[in-house]
C-alpha positions, 0 to 999 in steps of 0.5 A, spaced: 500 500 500 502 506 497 503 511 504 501 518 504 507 522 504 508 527 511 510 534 510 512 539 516 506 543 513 501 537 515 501 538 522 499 546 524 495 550 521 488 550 525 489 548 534 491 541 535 490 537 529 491 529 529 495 527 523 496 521 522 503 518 518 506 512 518 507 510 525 508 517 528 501 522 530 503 528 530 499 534 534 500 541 532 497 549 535 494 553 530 498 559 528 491 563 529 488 560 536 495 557 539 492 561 546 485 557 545 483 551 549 475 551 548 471 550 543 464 552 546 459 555 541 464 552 535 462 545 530 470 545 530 473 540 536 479 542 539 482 537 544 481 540 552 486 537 556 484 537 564 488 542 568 492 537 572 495 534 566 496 539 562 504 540 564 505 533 561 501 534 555 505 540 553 511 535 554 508 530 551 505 535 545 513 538 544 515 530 543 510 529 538 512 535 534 520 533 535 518 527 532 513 529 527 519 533 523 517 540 525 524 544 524 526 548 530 525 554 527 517 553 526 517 551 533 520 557 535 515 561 530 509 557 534 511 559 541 512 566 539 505 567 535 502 564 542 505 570 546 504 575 540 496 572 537 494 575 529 488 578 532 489 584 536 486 582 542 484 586 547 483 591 543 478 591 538 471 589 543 474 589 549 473 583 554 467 580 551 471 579 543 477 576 547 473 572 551 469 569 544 476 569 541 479 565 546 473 560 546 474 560 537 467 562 537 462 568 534 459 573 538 452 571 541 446 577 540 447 580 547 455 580 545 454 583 540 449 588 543 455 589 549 460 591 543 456 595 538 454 600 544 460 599 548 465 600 541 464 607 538 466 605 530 470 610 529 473 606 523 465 606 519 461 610 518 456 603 519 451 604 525 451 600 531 444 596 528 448 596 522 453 593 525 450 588 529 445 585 522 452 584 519 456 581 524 449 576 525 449 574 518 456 572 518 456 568 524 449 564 522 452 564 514 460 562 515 459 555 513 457 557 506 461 564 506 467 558 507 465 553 502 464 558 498 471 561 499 473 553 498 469 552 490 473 558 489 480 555 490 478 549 488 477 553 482 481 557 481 487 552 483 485 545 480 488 539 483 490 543 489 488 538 493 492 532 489 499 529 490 504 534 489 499 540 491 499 545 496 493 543 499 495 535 499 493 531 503 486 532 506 489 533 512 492 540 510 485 542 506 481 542 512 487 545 517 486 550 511 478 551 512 478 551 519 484 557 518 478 561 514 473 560 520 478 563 524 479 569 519 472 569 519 471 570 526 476 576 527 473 578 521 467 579 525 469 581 531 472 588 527 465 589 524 461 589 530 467 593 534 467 598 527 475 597 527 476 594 521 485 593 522 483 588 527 490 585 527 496 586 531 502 588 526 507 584 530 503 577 530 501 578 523 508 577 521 510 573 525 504 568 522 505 570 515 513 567 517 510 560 520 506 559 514 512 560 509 516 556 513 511 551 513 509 551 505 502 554 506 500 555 499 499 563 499 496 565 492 491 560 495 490 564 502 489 570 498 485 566 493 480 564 498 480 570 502 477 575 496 472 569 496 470 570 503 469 578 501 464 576 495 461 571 499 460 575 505 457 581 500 452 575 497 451 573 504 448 580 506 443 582 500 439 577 501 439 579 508 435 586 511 437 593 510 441 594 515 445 588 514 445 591 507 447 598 509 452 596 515 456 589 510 461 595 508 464 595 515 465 587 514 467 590 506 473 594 510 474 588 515 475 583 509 480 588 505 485 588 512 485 581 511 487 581 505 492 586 505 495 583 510 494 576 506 497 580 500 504 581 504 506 575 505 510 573 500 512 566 497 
């Protein structure tokens, strides 16, 4: 039986992930939510060691990445992203987008109220109400957006997912997509907060240094974040007015990821 060849890159993109290859599974903290340790409000599953054995899992967890080929230097880029997150956090929404943050989630209606009236949206001109309609209608539409931003890729790079692609194997493809909800998530959290530059600078860069050393297919990152923008366009005139008039805060949100996306280079 042929086996599947393991790249380094296989093995972190999205929280912690089970790799599968040869004999060695491989477990590996996402460059988005390395500070994450629940899934609540989240269809994604993420491991959730009991505190008393978290130390040896840590340990256990440094041995498996050893093993599983990372080099030293992405290791050092993991442990500096989890004291330097890509999302600025506690700055765009205060404690209650931090806390969604942490718990990979999308805000709740009575969080989104907390953070439309709380947040001045100094960077739109999109009302609170507004806001609020567009931030509701990507949470209840991110798997579409998603898979929308997916069929994208798939056709705009063909056998992407295929030996030799940047996207094989399957493991790499879906640590991509659960990527994507996080891109997403922040995305939202900026719009509610009316800030669309929701990133931090210094761990922005040090993510787009993981994901070239780690081989990620950058034109396609690019590629699927302008099709989350159109999805997210799409998604909102078949919604109300107000989530209409307010889709040009998430429309400024989308065009910092892409910015942001755009300066890594391959």
């Amino acid at each position: 039986m042929m086996q599947r060849s393991c790249r380094p890159g296989a093995t972190a993109l999205f929280v912690i992930i089970m790799v599968q290859c040869s004999c060695v599974q491989a477990f590996a903290p996402s460059p988005l939510i390395l500070r994450s340790t629940t899934s609540r409000g989240s269809n994604l599953p993420l491991l959730r060691p009991m505190k008393a054995h978290r130390s040896s899992v840590r340990r256990g967890m440094a041995q498996h990445l050893t093993m599983s080929g990372l080099s030293e230097k992405t290791l050092n880029l993991m442990g500096r992203l989890k004291s330097r997150p890509f999302f600025a956090v506690g700055a765009v929404g205060g404690s209650v987008v931090e806390a969604a943050f942490q718990e990979n989630r999308y805000l709740t209606d009575e969080e989104l109220d907390r953070v439309v009236k709380e947040t001045a949206g100094d960077g739109t001109s999109c009302g609170p109400s507004e806001r609020k309609a567009i931030a509701s209608v990507i949470r209840e539409q991110h798997q579409a957006i998603i898979q929308s931003a997916r069929s994208r890729v798939y056709d705009k790079f063909p056998g992407i997912d295929q030996p030799g692609g940047g996207l094989y194997p399957a493991v790499r493809a879906e640590a991509c997509w659960r990527d994507f909800d996080k891109f997403l998530q922040c995305v939202s959290y900026g719009t509610a907060a009316g800030v669309s530059t929701f990133t931090d600078a210094s761990g922005a860069a040090i993510m787009g240094e993981l994901y070239q050393e780690m081989k990620v297919p950058l034109d396609a990152m690019r590629e699927g974040a302008r099709g989350l923008r159109e999805a997210t366009q799409s998604a909102a005139q078949g919604a109300g007015p107000e989530a209409q008039a307010g889709v040009r805060a998430a429309e400024d949100a989308l065009a910092h990821l892409i910015t942001v996306l755009d300066a890594y280079t391959a």
